[in-house]
Backbone as CSV, one residue per row, in Angstrom:
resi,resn,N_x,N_y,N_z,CA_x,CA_y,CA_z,C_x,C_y,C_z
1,UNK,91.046,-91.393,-117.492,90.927,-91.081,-118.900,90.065,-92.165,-119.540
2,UNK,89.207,-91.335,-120.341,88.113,-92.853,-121.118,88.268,-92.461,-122.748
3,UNK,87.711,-93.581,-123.590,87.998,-93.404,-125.116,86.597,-93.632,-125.423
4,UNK,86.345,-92.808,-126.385,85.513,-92.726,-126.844,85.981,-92.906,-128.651
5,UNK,85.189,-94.059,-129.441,85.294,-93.466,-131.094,84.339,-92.676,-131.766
6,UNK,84.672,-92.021,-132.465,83.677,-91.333,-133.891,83.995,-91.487,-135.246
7,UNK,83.370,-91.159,-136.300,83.660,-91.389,-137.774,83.822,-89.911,-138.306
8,UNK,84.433,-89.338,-138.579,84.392,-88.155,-138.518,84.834,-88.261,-140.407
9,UNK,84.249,-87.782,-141.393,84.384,-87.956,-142.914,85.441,-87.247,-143.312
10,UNK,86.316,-87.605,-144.109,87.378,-86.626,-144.462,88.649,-86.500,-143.819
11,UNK,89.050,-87.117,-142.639,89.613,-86.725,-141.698,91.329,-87.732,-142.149
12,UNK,91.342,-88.756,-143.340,92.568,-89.538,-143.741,93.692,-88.491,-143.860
13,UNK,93.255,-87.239,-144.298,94.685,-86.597,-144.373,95.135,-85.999,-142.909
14,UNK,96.219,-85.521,-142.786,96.937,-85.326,-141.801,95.999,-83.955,-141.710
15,UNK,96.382,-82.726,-142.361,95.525,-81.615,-142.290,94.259,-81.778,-142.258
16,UNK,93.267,-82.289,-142.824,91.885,-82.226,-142.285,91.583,-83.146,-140.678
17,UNK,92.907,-84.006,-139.979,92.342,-84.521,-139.132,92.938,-83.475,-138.026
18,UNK,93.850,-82.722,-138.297,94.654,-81.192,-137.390,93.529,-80.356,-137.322
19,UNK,92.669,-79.761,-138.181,91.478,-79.257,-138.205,90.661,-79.742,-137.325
20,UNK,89.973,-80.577,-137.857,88.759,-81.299,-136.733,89.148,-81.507,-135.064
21,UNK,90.203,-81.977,-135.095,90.764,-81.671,-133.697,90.898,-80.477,-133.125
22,UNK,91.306,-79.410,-133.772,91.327,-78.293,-133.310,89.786,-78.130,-132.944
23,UNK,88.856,-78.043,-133.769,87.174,-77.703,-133.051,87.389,-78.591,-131.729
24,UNK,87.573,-79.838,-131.530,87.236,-80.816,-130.617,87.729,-80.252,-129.010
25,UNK,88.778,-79.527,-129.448,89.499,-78.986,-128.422,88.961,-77.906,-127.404
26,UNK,87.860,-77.113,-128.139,87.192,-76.414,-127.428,86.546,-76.715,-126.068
27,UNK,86.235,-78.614,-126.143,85.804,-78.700,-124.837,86.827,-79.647,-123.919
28,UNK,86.629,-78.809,-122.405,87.848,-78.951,-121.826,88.533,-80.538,-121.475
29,UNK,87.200,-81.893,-121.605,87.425,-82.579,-121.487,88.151,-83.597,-122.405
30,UNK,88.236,-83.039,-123.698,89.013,-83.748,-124.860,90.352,-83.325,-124.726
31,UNK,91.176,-84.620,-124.476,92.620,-84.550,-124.212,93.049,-84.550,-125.299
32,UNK,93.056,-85.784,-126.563,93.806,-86.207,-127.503,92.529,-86.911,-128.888
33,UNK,92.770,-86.829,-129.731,91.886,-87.270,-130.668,93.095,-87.731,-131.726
34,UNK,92.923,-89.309,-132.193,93.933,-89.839,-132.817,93.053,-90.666,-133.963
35,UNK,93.703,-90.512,-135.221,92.864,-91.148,-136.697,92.940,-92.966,-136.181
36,UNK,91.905,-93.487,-136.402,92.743,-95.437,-136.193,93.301,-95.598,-137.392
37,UNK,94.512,-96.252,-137.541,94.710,-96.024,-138.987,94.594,-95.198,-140.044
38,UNK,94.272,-95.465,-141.322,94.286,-94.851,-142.238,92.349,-94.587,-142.414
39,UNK,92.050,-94.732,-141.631,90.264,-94.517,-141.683,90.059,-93.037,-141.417
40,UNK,88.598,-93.219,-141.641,88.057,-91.777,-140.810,87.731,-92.171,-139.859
41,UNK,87.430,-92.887,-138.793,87.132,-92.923,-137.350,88.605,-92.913,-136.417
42,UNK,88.371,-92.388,-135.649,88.720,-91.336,-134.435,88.853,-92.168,-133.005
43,UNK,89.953,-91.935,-132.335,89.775,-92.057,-130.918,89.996,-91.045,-130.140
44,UNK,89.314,-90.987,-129.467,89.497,-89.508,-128.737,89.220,-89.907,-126.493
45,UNK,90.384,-89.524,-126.202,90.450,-89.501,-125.416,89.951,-88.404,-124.306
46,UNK,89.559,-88.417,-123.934,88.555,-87.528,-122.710,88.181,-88.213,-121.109
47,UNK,88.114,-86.873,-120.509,87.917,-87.002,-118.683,86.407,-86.849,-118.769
48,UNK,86.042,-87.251,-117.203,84.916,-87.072,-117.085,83.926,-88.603,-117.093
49,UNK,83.117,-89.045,-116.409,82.296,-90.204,-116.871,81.317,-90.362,-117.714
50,UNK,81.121,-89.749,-118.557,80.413,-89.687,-119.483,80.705,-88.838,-120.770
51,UNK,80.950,-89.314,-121.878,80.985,-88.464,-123.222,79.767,-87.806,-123.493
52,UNK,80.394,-86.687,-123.818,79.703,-85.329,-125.052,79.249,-85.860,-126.091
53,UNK,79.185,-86.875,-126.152,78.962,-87.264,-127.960,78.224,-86.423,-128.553
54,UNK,76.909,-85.885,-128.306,75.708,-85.434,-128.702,76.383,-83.704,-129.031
55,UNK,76.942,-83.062,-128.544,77.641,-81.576,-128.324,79.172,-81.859,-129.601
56,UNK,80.033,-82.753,-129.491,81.186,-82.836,-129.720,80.917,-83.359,-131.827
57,UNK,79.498,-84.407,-131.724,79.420,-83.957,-133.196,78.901,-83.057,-133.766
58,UNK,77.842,-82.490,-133.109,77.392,-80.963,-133.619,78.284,-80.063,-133.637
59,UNK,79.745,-79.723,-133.034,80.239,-79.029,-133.315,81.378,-79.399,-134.366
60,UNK,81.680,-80.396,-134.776,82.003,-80.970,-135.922,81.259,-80.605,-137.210
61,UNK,80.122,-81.010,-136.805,78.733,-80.940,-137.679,78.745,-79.020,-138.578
62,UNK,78.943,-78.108,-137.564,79.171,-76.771,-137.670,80.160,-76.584,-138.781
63,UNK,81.518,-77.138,-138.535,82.793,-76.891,-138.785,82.718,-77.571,-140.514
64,UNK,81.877,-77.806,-140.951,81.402,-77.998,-142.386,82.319,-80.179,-142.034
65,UNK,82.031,-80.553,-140.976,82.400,-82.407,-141.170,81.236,-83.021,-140.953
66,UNK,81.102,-84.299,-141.678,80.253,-85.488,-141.555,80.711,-86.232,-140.537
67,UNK,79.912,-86.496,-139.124,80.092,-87.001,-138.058,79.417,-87.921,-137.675
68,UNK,79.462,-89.463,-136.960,78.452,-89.979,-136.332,79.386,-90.449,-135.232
69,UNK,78.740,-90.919,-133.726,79.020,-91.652,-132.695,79.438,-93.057,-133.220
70,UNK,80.306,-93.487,-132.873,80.327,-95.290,-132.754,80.681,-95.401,-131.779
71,UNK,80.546,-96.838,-131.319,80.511,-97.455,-130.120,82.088,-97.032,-129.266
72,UNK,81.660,-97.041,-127.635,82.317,-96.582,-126.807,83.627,-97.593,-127.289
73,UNK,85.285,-97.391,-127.450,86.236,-98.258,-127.341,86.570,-99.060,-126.196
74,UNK,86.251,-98.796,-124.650,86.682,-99.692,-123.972,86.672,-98.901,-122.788
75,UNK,86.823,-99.397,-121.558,86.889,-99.371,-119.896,88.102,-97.590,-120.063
76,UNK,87.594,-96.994,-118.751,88.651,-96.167,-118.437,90.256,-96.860,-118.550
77,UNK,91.435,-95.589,-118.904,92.378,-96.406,-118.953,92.984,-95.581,-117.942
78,UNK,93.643,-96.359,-117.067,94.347,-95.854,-116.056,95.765,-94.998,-116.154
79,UNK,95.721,-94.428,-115.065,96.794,-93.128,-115.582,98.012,-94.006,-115.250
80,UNK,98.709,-93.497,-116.021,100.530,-93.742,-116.069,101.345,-93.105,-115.005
């Protein structure tokens, strides 16, 4: 499992960040997408060695949200 962050605009309330996750979900490699705090950026957990970034904000982008990439969060995390 690897983490990836994004800024995804709008996303502080509980319902608009249930939304955006729901689009995210479409691709099979997004496990979990979690708010950091009280921000709009995102951790989102996903398989695979390499992130969608480029696919995963355009379809954000669609879904009427303001999206950008930020930097990768850190090393694969090993399974439990």
């Amino acid at each position: 499992m690897n983490v990836y962050e994004l800024r995804i605009a709008g996303v502080a309330s509980d319902a608009r960040l249930a939304a955006a996750r729901w689009g995210l979900f479409v691709f099979r490699e997004v496990r979990r997408v979690y708010r950091i705090g009280t921000t709009d950026h995102v951790a989102m957990l996903y398989e695979g060695a390499q992130p969608d970034v480029r696919r995963w904000v355009a379809v954000l982008e669609q879904a009427g949200y303001a999206a950008e990439a930020l930097e990768e969060a850190g090393s694969p995390l090993e399974a439990a």
